[in-house]
C-alpha positions as CSV (number, residue, x, y, z in Angstrom):
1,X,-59.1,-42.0,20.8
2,X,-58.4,-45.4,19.8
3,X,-56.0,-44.1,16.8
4,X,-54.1,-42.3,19.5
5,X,-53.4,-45.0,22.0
6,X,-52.3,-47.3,18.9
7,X,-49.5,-44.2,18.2
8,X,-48.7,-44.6,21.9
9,X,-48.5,-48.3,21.7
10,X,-46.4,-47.9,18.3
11,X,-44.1,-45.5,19.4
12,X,-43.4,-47.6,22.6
13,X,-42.6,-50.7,20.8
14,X,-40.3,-49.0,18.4
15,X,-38.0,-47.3,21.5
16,X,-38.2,-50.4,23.6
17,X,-37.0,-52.8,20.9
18,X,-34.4,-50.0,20.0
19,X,-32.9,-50.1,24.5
20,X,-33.5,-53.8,24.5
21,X,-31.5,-54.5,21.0
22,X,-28.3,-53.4,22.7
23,X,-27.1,-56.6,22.9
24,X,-26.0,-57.2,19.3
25,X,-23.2,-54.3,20.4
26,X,-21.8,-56.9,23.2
27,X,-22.6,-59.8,21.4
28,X,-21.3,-58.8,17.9
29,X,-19.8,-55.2,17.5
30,X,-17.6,-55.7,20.8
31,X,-16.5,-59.5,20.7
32,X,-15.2,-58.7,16.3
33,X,-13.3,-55.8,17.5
34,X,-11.2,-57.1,20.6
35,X,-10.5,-60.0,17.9
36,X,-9.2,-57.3,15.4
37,X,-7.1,-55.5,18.1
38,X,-3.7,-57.2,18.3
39,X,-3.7,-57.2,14.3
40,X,-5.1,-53.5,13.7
41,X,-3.6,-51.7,10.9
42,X,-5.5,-48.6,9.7
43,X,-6.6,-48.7,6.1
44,X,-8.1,-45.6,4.4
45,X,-11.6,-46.4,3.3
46,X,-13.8,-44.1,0.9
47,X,-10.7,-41.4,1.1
48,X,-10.5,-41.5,4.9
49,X,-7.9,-42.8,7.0
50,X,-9.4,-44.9,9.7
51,X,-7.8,-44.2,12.9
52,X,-4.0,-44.2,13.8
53,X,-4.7,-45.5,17.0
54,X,-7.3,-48.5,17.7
55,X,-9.9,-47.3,20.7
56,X,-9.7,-48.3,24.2
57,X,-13.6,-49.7,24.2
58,X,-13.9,-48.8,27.9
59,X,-13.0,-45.5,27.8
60,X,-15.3,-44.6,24.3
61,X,-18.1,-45.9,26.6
62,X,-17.2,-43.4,29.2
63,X,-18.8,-40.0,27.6
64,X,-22.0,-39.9,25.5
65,X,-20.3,-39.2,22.1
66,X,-17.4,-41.5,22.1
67,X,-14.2,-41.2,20.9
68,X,-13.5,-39.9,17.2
69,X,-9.5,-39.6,17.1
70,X,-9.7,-39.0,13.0
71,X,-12.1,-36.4,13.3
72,X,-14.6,-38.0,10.2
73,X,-17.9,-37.5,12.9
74,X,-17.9,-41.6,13.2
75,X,-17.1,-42.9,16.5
76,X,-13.8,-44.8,16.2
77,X,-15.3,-47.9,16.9
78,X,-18.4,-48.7,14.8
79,X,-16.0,-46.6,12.1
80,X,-14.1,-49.6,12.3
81,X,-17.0,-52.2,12.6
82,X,-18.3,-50.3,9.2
83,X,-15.7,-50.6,7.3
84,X,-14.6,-53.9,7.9
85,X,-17.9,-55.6,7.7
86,X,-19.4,-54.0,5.0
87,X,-18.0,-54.5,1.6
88,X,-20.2,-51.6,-0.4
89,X,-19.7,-47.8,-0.1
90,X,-23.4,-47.4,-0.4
91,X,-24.1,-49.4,2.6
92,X,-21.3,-47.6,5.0
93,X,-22.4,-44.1,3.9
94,X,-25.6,-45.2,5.1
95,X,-25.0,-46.8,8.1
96,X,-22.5,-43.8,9.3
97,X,-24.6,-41.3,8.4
98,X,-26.6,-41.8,11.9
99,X,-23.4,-41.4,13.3
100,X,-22.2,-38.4,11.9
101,X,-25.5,-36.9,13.7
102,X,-25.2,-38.2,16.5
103,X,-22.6,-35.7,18.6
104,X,-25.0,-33.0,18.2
105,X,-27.8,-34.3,19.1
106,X,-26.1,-35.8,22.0
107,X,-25.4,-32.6,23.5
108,X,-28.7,-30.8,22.2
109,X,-31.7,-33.5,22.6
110,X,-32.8,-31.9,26.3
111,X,-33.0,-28.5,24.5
112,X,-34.8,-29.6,21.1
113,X,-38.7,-29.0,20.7
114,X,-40.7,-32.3,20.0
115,X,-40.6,-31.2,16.4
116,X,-36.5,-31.1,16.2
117,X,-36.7,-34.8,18.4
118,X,-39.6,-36.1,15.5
119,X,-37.2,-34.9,12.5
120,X,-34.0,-36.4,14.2
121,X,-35.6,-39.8,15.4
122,X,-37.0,-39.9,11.6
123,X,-34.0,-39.5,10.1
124,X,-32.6,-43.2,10.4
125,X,-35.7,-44.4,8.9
126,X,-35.4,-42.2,5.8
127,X,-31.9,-43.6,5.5
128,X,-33.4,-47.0,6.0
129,X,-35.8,-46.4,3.5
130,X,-32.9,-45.6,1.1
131,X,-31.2,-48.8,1.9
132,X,-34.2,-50.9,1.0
133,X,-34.7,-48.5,-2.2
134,X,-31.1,-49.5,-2.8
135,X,-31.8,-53.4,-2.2
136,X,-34.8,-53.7,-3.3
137,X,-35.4,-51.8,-6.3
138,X,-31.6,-51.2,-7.8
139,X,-31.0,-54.5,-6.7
140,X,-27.8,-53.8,-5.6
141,X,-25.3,-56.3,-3.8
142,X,-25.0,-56.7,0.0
143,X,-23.1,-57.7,2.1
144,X,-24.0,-60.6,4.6
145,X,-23.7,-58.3,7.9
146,X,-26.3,-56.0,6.5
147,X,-29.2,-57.8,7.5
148,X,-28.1,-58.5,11.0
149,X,-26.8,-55.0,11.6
150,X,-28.7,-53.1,14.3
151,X,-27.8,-49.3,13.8
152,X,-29.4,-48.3,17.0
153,X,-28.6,-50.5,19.1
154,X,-24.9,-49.8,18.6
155,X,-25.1,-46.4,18.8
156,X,-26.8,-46.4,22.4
157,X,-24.7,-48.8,23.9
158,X,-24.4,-47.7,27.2
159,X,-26.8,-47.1,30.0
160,X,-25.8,-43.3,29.3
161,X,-26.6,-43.5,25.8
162,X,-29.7,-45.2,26.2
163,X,-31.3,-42.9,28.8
164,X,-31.4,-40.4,25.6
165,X,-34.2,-43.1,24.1
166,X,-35.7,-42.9,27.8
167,X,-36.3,-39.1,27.4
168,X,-37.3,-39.0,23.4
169,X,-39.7,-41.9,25.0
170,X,-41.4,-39.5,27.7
171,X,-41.4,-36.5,25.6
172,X,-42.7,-38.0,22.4
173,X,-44.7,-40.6,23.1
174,X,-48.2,-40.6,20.8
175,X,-46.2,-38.7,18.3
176,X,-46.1,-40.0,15.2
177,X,-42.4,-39.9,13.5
178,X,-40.9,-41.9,11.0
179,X,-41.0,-41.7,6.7
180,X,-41.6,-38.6,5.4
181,X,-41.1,-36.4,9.4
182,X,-37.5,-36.6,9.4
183,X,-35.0,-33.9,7.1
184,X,-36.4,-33.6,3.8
185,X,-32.8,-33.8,2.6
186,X,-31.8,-37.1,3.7
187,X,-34.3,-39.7,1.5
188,X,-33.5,-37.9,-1.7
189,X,-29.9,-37.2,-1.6
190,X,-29.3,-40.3,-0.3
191,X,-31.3,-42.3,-3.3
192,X,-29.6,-39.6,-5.8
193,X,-26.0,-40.5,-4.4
194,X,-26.3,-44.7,-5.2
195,X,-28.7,-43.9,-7.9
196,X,-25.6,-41.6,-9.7
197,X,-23.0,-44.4,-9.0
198,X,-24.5,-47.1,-9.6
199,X,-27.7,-46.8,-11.9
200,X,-26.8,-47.2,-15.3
201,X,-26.9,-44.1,-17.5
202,X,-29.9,-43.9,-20.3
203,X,-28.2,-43.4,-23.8
């Protein structure tokens, strides 16, 4: 009994913090990108061509998956965000890779099981598991916005968005989710990916 209202309790804390970190999207994510707007000029980054066009920020925040003009799966505007404040290719594949997710589940979380809802809300901790694998033990270079970067925060950044963590919340709560409940994919590939670039080679 007492193991299952901690779970509750756990799992709570976790979504909560997630609805009530949306700030650092208006405080940080917004203010950088109406700064970058009269001097946008698409670059291509890791072989893709950010977007011709920059986003109107009002209208992205007007359906639950945003605007994606270049078709790469990354909402235009946190493609942006990525790119320009994250110097490392390890760190942006990481950091989009929640992204790239999200459209689907957007428009599939009412009809997922709990068991599809624990593997998807477990995936961004596998990936963030990866990152700290890539920090920590590779000891590779980061940049300075990588430690104040909230993932999920910018991704639900509208009261639209965030009712999603409302649902996940009432459907899930006392579930335990997580390392090692998301895709079994996502930990490993991701560490074999940086680990392949940037681990040096035995002789």
């Amino acid at each position: 009994m007492k193991k299952n209202i901690l779970l509750i309790l756990l799992t709570s804390l976790h979504l909560s913090s997630c609805m009530g970190g949306s700030d650092y999207y208006r405080d940080r994510v917004r203010p950088f990108l109406e700064e970058l707007k009269p001097h946008y000029k698409p670059q291509m980054v890791d072989g893709v061509m950010e977007p011709s066009v920059f986003p109107d920020l009002d209208e992205d925040q007007k359906t639950l998956v945003g605007i994606d003009s270049n078709h790469d799966d990354v909402r235009d505007d946190l493609e942006i965000f990525i790119n320009r404040n994250f110097k490392y290719e390890y760190e942006r594949d990481i950091f989009k890779a929640e992204f790239r997710r999200a459209p689907y589940f957007f428009e599939n979380y009412k009809k997922m099981s709990k068991e599809e809802l624990i593997v998807q809300m477990s995936n961004d901790s596998e990936e963030s598991s990866c990152l700290s694998y890539a920090v920590g033990y590779l000891k590779l270079p980061e940049s300075p916005e990588s430690r104040k970067y909230i993932n999920t925060a910018s991704l639900y950044n509208t009261p639209k968005r965030k009712e999603i963590l409302s649902y996940i919340e009432m459907k899930c709560i006392g579930i335990v989710y997580g390392d090692g409940h998301g895709d079994k994919t996502i930990y490993p590939n991701c560490v074999k990916k940086i680990e392949d670039k940037y681990r040096p080679k035995k002789q």
